[in-house]
C-alpha positions as CSV (number, residue, x, y, z in Angstrom):
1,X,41.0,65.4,13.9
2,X,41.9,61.9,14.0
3,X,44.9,59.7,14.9
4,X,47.8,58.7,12.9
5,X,47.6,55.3,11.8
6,X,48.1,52.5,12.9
7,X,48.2,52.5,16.6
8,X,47.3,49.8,19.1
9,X,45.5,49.1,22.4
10,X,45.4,46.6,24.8
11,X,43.4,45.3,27.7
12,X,44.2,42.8,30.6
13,X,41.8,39.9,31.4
14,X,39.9,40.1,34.8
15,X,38.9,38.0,37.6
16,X,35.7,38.2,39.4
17,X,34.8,37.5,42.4
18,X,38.3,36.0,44.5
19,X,35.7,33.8,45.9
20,X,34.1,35.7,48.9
21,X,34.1,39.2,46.9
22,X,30.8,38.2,44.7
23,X,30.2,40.9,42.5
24,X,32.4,43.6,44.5
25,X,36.3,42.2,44.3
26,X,37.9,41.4,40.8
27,X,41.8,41.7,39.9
28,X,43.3,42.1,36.3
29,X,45.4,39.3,35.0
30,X,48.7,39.2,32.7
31,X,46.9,38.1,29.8
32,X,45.9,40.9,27.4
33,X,44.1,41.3,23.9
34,X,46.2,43.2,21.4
35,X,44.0,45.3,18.7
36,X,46.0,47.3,15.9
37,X,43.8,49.7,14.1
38,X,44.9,50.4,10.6
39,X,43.9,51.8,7.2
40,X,41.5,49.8,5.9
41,X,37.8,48.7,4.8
42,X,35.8,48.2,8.1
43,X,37.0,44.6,8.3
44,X,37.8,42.3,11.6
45,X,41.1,40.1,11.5
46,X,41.4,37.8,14.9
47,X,43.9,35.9,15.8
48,X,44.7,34.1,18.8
49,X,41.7,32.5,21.1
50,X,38.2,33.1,19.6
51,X,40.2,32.8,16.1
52,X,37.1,30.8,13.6
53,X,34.4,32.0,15.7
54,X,34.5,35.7,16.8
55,X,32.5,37.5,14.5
56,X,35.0,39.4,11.6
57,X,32.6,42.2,10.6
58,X,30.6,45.2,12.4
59,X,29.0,42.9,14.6
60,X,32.2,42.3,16.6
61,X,31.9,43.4,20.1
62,X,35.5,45.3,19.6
63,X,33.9,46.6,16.4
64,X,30.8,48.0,18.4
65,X,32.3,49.4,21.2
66,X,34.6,51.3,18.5
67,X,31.3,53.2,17.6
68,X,30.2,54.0,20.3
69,X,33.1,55.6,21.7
70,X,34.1,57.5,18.3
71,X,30.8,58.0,16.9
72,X,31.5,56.3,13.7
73,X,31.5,52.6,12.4
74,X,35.1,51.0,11.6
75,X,33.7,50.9,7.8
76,X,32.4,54.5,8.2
77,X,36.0,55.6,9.5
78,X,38.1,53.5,7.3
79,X,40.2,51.0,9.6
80,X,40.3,47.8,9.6
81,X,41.1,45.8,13.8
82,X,43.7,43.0,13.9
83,X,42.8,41.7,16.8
84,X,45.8,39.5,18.4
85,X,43.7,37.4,21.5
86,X,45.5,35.5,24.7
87,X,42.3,35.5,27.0
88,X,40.0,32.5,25.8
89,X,35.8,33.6,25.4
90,X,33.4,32.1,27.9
91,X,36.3,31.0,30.6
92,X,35.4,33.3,33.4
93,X,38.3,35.6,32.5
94,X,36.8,38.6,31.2
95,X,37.2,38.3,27.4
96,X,34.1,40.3,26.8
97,X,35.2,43.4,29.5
98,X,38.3,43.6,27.2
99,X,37.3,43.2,23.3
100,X,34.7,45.9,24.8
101,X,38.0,48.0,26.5
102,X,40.1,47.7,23.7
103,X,36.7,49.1,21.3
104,X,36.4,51.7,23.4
105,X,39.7,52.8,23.9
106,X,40.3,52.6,19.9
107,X,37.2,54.5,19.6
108,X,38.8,57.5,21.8
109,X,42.4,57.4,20.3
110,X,40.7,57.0,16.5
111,X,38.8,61.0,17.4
112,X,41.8,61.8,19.8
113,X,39.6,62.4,22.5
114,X,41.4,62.1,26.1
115,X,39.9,59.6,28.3
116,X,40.7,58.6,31.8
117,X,40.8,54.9,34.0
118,X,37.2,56.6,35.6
119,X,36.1,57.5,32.3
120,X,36.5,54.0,30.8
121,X,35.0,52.3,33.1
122,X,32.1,53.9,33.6
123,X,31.5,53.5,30.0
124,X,33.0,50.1,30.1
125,X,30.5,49.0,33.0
126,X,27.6,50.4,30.7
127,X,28.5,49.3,27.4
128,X,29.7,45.4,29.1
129,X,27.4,45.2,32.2
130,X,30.1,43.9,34.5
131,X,31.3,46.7,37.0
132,X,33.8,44.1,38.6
133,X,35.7,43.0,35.4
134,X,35.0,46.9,34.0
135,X,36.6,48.2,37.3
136,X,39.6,45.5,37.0
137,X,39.9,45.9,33.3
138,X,40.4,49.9,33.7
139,X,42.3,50.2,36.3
140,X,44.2,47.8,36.6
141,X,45.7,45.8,39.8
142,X,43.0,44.3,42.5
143,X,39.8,46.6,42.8
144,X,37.0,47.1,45.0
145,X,33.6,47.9,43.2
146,X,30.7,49.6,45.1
147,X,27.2,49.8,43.8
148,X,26.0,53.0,45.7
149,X,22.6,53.6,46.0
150,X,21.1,56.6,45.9
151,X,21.0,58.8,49.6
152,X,19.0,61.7,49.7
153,X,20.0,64.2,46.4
154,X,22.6,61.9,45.8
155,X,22.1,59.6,43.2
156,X,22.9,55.8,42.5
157,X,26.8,55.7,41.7
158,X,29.5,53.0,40.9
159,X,32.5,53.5,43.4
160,X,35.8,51.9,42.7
161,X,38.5,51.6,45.4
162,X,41.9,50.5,43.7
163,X,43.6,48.4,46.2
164,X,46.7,47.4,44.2
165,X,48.5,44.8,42.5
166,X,49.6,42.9,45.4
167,X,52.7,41.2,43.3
168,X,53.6,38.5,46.0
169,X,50.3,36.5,45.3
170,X,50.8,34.3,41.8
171,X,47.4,32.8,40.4
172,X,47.5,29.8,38.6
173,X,45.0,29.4,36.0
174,X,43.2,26.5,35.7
175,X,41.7,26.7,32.5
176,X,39.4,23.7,30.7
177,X,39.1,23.4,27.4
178,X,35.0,24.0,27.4
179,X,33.2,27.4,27.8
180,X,30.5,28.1,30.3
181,X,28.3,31.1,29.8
182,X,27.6,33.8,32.2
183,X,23.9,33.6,32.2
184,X,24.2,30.1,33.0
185,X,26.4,30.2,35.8
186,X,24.4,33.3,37.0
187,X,20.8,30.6,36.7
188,X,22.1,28.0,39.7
189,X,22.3,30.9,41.9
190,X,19.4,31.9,44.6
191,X,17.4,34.3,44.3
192,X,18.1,35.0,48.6
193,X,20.7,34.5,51.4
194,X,20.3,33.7,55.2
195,X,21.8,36.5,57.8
196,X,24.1,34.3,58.9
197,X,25.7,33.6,55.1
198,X,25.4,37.5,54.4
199,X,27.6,37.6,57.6
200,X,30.2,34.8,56.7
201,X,30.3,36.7,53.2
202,X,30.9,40.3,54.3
203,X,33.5,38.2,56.8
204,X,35.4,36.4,54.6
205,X,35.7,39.5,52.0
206,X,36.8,41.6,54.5
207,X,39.4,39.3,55.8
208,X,40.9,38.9,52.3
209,X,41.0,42.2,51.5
210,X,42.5,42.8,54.7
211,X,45.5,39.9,54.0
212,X,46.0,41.3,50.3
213,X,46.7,44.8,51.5
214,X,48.5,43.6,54.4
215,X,50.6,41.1,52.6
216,X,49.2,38.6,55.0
217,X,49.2,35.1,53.7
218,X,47.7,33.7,56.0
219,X,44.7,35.8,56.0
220,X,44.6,35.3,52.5
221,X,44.2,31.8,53.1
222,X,41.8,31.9,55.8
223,X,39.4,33.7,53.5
224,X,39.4,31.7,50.2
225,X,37.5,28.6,49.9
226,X,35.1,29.7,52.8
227,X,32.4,31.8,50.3
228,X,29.0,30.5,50.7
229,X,27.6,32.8,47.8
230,X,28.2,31.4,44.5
231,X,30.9,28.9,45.0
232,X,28.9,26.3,46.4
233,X,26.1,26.3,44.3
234,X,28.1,26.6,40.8
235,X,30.1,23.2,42.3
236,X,27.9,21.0,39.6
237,X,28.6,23.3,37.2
238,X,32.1,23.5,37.5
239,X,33.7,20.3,39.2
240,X,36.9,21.1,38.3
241,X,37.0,23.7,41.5
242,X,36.3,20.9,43.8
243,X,39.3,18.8,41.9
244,X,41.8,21.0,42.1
245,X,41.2,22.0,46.0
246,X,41.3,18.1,46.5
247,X,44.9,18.2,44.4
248,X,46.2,21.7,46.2
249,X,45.2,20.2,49.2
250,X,47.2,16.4,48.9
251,X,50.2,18.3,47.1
252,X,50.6,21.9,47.5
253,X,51.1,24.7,49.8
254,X,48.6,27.2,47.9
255,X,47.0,29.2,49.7
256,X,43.8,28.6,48.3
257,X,41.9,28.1,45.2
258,X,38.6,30.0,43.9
259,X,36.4,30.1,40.7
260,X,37.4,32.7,38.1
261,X,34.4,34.8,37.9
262,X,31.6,32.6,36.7
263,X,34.3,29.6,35.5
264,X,34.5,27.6,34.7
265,X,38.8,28.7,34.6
266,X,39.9,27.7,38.2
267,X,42.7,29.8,40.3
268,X,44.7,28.9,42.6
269,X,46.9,31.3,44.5
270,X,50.1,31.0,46.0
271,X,53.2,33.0,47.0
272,X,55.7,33.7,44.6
273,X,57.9,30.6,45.6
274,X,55.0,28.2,45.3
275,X,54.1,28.3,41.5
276,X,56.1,25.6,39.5
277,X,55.0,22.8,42.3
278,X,51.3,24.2,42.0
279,X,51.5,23.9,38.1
280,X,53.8,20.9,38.1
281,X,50.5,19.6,40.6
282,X,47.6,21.0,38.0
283,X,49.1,19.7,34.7
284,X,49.2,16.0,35.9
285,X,45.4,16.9,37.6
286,X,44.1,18.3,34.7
287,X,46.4,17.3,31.6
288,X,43.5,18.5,28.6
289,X,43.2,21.8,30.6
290,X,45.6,24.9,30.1
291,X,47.9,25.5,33.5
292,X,49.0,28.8,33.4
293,X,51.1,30.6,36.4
294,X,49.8,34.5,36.0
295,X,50.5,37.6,37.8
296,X,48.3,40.6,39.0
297,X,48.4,42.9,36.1
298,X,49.1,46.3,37.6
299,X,47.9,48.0,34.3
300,X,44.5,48.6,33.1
301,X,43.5,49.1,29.3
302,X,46.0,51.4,27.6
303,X,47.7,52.7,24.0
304,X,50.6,50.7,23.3
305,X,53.8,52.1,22.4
């Protein structure tokens, strides 16, 4: 059997990291990719970000991830993907976690086979290679992601610990008109840490996870901008981060502000009350970037409608 077209999916972007969480804490984000699958001839329509550049055929990542997850090609199974895009590609928001989402999620509505949040992003985390964004990007909300190793006859797993969407906190994307990739964001990093910055780390992540499920602001804001993993050593890379804290700082009551995921896309987070002055702030700072006042997406990748 297979679904009644069209239908359509969607998937939120993701942010990874929240500065201090490197690799473990990510959040979804109210942007989301829109992908209608129709009756049609294996073709690829997008629209939106990416638009002139994202591949249009079987070699779409969307495309792909349909196959793997219904077994067939888009041509094979006769559908074509209008693909509708608000998260811009290589910004540090997860555009790859969700064309792969929405692929996969197509995939398992095209053979009508029932899929769960754990389902897809276990595959999601395979297929993409990003358990944070894949654990945001399923789920939904702000998520803890645990690489377990293996203990005894237990083997290696992927934990994920939803710890909700915390909807006081407003993120303010930052986000510059250039892309940055993951690999070479990932290259600056090194290769070992002191005990003392594994300390501050596990510190600081613990006391912002601690402030978002208290609703503590100012815990929040005593754990962002302190990370000593990444941050500091992408600052070349990225030097709108060290702009906007200098702006937020002279202007603002945020409560912080943190790389999204590799950047170079910049949040800053503030209470609900705060946003317009910390965009107002941002679009004189950065007036070729796009300032965009978000929320925590409480839903994961889902069938629309």
């Amino acid at each position: 059997m297979t679904a009644k077209l069209p239908f359509t999916v969607s998937a939120p972007a993701s942010s990874g990291n929240l500065g201090p969480g490197f690799d473990v804490l990510a959040m979804a984000l109210s942007l989301r990719n829109v992908v209608q699958v129709r009756t049609g001839s294996g073709l690829v329509d997008v629209r939106g970000e990416g638009a002139g550049s994202l591949p249009t055929d079987a070699t779409n990542l969307i495309a792909r991830a349909f196959e793997q997850a219904a077994g067939t090609s888009i041509a094979a199974a006769g559908v074509d993907l209008r693909c509708t895009n608000a998260i811009p590609p290589a910004r540090g928001l997860g555009s790859s976690t969700a064309a792969a989402a929405c692929g996969l999620v197509a995939g398992w509505e095209y053979i009508e086979q029932e899929w769960d949040d754990d389902e897809l992003f276990a595959a999601l985390a395979a297929f993409d290679g990003h358990p944070d964004n894949a654990a945001a990007c399923a789920h939904g909300g702000i998520v803890l992601c645990h690489d377990r190793p293996p203990v005894g006859d237990f083997p290696a797993e992927l934990d994920v610990i939803p710890l909700g969407a915390a909807d006081w906190i407003i993120p303010v994307a930052v986000i510059p008109d250039r892309e940055l990739s993951t690999e070479q964001s990932r290259g600056v990093l090194p290769g070992s840490y002191s005990r003392h910055e594994v300390v501050q780390a596990i510190g600081a992540a613990g006391l912002l996870v601690g402030g978002l499920l208290g609703g503590a602001p100012e815990l929040v804001e005593s754990a962002l901008e302190t990370d000593v993993v990444h941050e500091p050593h992408r600052a070349a890379l990225v030097p709108e981060l060290a702009e906007a804290r200098d702006a937020v700082h002279a202007s603002t009551e945020a409560l912080g502000t943190t790389l999204s995921g590799a950047g170079p896309t910049v949040l800053v987070w503030c209470e609900q009350g705060g946003a317009d002055q910390v965009v107002g702030a941002m679009a004189i700072e950065f007036p070729h970037a796009v300032v965009l006042p978000l929320t925590i997406d409480a839903d994961g990748a889902r069938l629309e409608g």
